[in-house]
N, C-alpha and C positions, 0 to 999 in steps of 0.2 A: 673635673666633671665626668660622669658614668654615663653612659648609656647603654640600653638595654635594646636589642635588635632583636626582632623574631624574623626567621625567613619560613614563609608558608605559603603554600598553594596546595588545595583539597584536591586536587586531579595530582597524580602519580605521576611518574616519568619527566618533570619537568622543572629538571636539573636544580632543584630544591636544596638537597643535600651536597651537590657539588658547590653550586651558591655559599652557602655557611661557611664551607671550608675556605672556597678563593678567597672570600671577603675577608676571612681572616686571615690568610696566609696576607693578601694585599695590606691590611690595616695594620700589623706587624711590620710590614716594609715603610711604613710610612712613620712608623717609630713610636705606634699606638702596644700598648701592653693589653692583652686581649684575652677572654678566655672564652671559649666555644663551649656549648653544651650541648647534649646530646638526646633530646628530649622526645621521641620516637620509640615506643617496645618495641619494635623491628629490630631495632639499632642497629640497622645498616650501617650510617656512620662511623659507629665505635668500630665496626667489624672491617672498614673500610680502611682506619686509622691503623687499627692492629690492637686493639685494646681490647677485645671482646674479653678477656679471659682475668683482668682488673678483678681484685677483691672486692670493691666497694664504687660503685656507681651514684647516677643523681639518687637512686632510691634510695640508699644509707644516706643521700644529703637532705632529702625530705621528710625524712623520719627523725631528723635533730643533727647527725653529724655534722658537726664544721667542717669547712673548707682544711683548718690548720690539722684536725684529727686524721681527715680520709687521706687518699694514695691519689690528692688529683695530678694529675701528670703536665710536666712541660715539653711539648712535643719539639722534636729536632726542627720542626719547622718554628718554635721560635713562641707559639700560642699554649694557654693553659689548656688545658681540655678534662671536661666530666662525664665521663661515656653513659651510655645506659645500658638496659636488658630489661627483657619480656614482666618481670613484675610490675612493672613503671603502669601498664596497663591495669592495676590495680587503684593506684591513685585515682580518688576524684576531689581531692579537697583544692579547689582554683585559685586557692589564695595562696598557698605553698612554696609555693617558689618566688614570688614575692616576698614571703618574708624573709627566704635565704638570703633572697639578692640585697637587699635592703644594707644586710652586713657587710657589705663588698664596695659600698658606693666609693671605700679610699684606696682600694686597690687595682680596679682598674679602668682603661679609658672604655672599651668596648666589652660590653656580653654577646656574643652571640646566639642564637639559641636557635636549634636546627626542630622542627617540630613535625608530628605524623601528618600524612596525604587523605585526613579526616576529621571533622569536625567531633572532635569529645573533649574529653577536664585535659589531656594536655595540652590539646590548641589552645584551649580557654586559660589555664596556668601561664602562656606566654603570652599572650595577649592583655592579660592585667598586668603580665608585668612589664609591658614591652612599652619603651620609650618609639620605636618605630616599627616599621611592619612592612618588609622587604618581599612582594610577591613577583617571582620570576616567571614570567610572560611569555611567550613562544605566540606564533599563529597559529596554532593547532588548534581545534575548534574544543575540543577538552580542555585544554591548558586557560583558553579564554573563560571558559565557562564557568573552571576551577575557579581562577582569578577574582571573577563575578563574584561568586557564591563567598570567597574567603573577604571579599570586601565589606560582604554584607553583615558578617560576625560582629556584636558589637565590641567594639574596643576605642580608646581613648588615643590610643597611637598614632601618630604621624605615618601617612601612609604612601607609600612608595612601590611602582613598577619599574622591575628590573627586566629591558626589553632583552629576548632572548631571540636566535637565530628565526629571521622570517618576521616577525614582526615590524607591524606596519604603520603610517601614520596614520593610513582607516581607523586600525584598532585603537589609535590611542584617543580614540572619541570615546569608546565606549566605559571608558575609566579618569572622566570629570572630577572626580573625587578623592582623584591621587595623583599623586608627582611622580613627572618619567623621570627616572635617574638617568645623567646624561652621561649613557654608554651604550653596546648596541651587543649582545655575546654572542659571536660566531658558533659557528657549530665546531666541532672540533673530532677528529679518532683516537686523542692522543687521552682520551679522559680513562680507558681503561689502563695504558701503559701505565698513567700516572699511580693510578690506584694501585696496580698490582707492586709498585713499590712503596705504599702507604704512603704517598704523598698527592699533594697538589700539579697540577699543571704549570702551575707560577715557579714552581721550585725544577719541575721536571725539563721543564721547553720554557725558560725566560722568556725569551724573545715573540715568542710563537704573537698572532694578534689574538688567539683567546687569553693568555696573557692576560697582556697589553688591556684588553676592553674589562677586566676585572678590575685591574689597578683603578681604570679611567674610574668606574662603578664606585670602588670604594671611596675613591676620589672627591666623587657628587656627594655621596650621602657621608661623609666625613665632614666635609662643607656645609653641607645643607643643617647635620645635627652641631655645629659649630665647635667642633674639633680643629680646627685650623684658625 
């Protein structure tokens, strides 16, 4: 069985794209075969990874390329990965990547799919095709708001909060309509070191509890989409 994960939140800064990556580097650890996508024109991520400079992106994968044809990459961390770049913001057809993924349902357990801090056709692209819909939560009165707002998108998805540092059992009133994953992400300083050697926190400071509360994360919602 496949599952399709979007992680989004339309407010910025709120560890969106660090999200995608730990869950995968975590869901790998648990001996899930995973492939992260990179669905943001910013593509922080890709750039984050080290892959900015890739011949072929999700863009060549949504203009017909296969997976078997393109250069998608298996990162040292153990996960496939499909990066992007700035034309991706040309895209509006929201069915697109559902149809890619469709071809994939025997390869692997998890998709990931890391998407933009705004509502347009690629939030909409992962959200039709998203089996769940993993929003990282903080108390910040943005990040709440974000939250709110990415709730309100229609989508058919299983919908899940991922509580991030500061967050409160106040806040978990105001999202009746989603399930807390039961993990809690500290804050952490070590999230630059990690990047600046292209990887994860998981990989970089095992032990660390932001770690630890990633694992636990993937843990819930690995369980909850019945992967265990």
């Amino acid at each position: 069985m496949s599952s399709v994960i979007a992680v989004a939140n339309i407010a910025g800064g709120t560890f969106k794209s660090t999200s995608a990556h730990s869950l995968a580097v975590a869901s790998v650890e648990y001996g899930k075969k995973v492939l992260l996508i990179d669905l943001d024109p910013r593509a922080e991520l890709t750039f984050n990874l080290g892959y900015e400079k890739t011949r072929q992106t999700i863009v060549e994968i949504l203009q017909g390329l296969s997976l078997s044809q393109s250069n998608d990459i298996t990162t040292p961390e153990r996960f496939d990965f499909i990066g992007a770049d700035s034309r991706l913001a040309l895209f509006n057809d929201v069915n697109s990547l559902s149809t890619f993924l469709n071809t994939l349902l025997t390869q692997y357990d998890l998709v990931i799919i890391d998407t933009p801090a705004q509502i347009d056709s690629r939030l909409a692209m992962a959200l039709v095709a998203a089996d769940a819909l993993v929003i990282p939560t903080s108390a910040a009165i943005h990040s709440i708001r974000g939250a709110i707002s990415t709730l309100k998108v229609d989508s058919a998805a299983k919908k899940f909060i991922l509580p991030i540092d500061g967050f409160s059992t106040d806040q978990v009133k105001l999202f009746d309509n989603a399930i807390l994953i039961d993990a809690h992400i500290p804050f952490t300083s070590g999230i630059d070191a990690a990047t600046s050697q292209k990887r994860s926190v998981l990989s970089i400071d095992k032990s660390s509890d932001f770690a630890e509360a990633y694992r636990e994360a993937a843990y819930s919602l690995l369980e909850h989409l019945n992967h265990f």
